[in-house]
C-alpha positions as CSV (number, residue, x, y, z in Angstrom):
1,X,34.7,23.7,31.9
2,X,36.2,21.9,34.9
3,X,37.3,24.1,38.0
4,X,36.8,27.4,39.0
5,X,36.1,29.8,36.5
6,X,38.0,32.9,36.1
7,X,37.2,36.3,37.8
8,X,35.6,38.1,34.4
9,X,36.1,42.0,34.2
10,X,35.9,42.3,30.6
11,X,34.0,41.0,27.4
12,X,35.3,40.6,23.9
13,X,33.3,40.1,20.6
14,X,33.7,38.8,17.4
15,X,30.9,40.5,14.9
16,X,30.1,38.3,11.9
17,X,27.7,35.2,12.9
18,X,27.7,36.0,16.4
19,X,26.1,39.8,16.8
20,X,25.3,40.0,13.1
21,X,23.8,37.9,11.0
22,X,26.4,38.3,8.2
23,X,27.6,34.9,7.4
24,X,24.2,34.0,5.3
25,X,25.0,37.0,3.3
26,X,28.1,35.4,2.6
27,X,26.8,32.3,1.4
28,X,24.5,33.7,-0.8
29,X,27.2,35.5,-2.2
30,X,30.0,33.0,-3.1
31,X,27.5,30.7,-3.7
32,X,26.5,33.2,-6.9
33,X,30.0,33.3,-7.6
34,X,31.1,29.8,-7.8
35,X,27.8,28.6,-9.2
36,X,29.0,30.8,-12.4
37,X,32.0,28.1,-12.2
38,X,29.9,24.6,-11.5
39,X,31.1,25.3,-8.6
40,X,29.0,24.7,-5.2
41,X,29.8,26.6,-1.9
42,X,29.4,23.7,0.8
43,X,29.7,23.8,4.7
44,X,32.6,22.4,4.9
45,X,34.3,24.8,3.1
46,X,32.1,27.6,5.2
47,X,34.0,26.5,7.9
48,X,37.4,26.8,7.1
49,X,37.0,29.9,5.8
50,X,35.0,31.4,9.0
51,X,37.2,34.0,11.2
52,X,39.9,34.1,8.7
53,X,41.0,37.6,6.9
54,X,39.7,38.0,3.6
55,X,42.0,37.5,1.3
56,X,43.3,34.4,3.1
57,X,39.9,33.0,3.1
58,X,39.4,33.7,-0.5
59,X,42.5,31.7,-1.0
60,X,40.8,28.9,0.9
61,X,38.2,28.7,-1.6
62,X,40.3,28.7,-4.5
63,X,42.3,26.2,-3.3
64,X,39.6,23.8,-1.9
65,X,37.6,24.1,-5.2
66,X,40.5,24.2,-7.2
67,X,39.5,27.3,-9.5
68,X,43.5,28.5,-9.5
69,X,42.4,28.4,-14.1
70,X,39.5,30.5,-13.4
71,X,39.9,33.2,-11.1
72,X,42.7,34.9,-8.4
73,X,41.3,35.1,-4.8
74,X,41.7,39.0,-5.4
75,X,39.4,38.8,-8.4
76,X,37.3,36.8,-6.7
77,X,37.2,38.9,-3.5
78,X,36.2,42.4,-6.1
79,X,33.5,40.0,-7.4
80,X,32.7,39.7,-3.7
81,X,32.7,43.1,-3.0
82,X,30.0,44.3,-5.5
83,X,27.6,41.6,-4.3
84,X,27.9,42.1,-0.7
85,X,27.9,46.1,-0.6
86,X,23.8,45.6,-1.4
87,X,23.9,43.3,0.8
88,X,25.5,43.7,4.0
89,X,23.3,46.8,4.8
90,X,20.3,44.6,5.5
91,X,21.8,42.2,8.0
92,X,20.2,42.0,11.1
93,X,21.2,41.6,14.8
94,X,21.3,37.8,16.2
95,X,19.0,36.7,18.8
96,X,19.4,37.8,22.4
97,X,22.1,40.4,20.8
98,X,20.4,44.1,22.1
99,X,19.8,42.7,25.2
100,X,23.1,41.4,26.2
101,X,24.9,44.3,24.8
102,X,22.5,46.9,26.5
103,X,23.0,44.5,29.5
104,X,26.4,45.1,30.1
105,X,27.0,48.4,29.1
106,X,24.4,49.2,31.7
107,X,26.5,47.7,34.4
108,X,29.5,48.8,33.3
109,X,31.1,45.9,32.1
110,X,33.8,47.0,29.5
111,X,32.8,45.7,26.1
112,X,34.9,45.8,22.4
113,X,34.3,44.0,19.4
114,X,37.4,42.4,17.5
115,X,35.9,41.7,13.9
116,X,38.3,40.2,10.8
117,X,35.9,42.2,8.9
118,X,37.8,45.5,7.6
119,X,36.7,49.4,8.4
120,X,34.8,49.5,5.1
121,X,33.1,46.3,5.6
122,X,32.1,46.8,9.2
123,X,30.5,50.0,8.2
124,X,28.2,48.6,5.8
125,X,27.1,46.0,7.9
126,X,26.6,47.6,11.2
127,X,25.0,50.8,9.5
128,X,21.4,49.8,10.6
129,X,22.9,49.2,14.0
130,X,24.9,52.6,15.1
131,X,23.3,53.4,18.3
132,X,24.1,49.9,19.7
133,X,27.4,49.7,18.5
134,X,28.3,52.9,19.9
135,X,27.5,51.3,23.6
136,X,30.9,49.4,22.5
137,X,34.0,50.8,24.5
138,X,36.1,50.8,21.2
139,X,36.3,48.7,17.7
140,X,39.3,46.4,16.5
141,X,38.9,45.9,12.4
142,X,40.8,43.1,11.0
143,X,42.8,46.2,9.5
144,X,44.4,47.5,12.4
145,X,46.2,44.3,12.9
146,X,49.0,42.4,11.0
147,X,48.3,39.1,11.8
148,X,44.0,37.4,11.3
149,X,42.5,35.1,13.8
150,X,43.3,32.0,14.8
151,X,46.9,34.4,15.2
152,X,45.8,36.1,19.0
153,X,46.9,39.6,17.8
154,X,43.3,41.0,17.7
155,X,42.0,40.0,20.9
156,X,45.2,40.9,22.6
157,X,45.3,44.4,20.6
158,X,41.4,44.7,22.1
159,X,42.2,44.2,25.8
160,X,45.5,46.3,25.2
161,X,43.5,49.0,24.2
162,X,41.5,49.1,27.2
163,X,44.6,50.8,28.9
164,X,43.9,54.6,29.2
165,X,46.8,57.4,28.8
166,X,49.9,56.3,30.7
167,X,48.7,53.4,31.3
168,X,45.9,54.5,33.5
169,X,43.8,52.4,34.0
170,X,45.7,49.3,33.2
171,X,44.1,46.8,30.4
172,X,42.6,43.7,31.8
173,X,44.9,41.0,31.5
174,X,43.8,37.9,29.6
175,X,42.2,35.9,32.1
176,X,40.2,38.4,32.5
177,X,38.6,38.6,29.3
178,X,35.6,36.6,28.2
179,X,35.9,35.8,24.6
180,X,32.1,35.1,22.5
181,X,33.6,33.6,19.2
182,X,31.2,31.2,16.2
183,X,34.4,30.5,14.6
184,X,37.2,27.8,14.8
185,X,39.5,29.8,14.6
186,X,38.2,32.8,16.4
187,X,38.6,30.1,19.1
188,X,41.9,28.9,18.8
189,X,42.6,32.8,18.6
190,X,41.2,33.5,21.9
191,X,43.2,30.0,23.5
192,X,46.1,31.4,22.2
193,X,45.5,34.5,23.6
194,X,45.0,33.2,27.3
195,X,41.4,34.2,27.1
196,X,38.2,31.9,28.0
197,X,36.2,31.7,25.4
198,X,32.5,31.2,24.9
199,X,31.3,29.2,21.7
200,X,27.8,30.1,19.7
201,X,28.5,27.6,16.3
202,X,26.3,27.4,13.8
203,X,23.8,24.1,13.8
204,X,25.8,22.6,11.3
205,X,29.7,23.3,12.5
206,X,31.1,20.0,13.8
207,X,31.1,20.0,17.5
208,X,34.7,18.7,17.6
209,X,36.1,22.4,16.4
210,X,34.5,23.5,19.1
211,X,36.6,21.5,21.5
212,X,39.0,23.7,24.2
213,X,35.3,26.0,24.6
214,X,34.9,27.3,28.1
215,X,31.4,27.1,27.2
216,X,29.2,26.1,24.5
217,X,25.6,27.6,23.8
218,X,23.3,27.7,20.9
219,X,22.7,31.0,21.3
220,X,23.8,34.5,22.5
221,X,19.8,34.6,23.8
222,X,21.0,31.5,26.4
223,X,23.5,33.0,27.8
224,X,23.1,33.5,31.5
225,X,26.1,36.2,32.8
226,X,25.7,35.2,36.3
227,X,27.5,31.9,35.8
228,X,31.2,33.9,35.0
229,X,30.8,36.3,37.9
230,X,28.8,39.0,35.5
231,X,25.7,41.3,37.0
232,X,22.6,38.9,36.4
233,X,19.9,39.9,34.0
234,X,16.9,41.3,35.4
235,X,14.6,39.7,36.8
């Protein structure tokens, strides 16, 4: 980014593909299901459906593959469900993950995740990971909020509910929240929202729907939290 970079007081997650490797789990799934179809679950649809709420994404896929004859994105989302419930619980952490987490809650640094991913779901997936998920200062599910990414509700619902009783102390205000997003449209959620946002992609998403990133990296392991104003790693 050009210019001075923002004083940083606060750091906002998004979960799937960026602390947990989830989105493989994904493909493997709708993969299974389309394949039953002659279907084939490419990256180009990965990507439009990456960030989005379920049921919209599932409509994505129906849409894009054309399947409307052969199955309802709710039918296809129960499908879903049974094949990712054996699934989910053996996703791992992403690379440099522990570290940065552990990092910041060390020093203080307020910390919240704002997933898409409902209650149930994040459950399943983070249940091998409870200790450091519990270092979070709170959790925003994708149902506690009306409106899915690239709509800013969620990130501004996360920094909101930084604000303690009365107010006291007051939520960070947008500026001051640093954004880690893998999605398209977790990043047009965070620009919406007023928040900088930090890009990890995937290898194969297409740089350009990365453009309006504050900062690009190929992984969370890179990142150095000096450069926004962050206590440094140690040494």
């Amino acid at each position: 980014m050009s210019g001075p970079r923002p004083a940083i007081t606060t750091v906002l997650f998004d979960m799937d593909g960026l602390l947990l490797d989830t989105e493989s789990l994904y493909t493997v799934a709708q993969q299974q299901i389309v394949g039953g179809f002659g279907k084939t679950f490419t990256w180009e649809l990965k990507a439009k459906m990456m960030g989005q709420k379920a049921l919209a994404a599932a409509q994505i896929l129906v849409d894009d593959l054309q399947l409307h004859e052969q199955i309802t994105p709710e039918a296809f989302l129960k499908e879903r469900e049974e094949v990712l419930d054996v699934l989910f619980a053996t996703c791992s952490l992403m690379p440099g993950v522990d570290r940065l987490i552990r990092h910041l809650h060390k020093h203080g640094v307020p910390i919240a995740v704002a997933t898409s991913s409902h209650q149930r779901h994040f459950d399943l997936k983070t249940s091998s990971h409870k200790e450091l998920f519990s270092l979070f200062t709170h959790i925003i599910t994708g149902d506690q909020v009306v409106k899915g990414k690239p709509d800013p509700e969620i990130f501004l619902k996360a920094a909101a509910t930084f604000a303690g009783p009365g107010g006291s102390p007051a939520a960070p205000a947008p500026s001051q929240c640093l954004v880690f997003e893998d999605a398209p449209s977790g990043l047009q959620a965070a620009i919406a929202a007023g928040m900088p946002c930090v890009m990890v992609p995937d290898p194969n998403l297409d740089r350009a729907l990365c453009q309006g990133a504050d900062e690009i990296i190929g992984s969370i392991a890179d990142w150095d939290p000096s450069k926004w104003g962050l206590p440094a790693f140690d040494a």
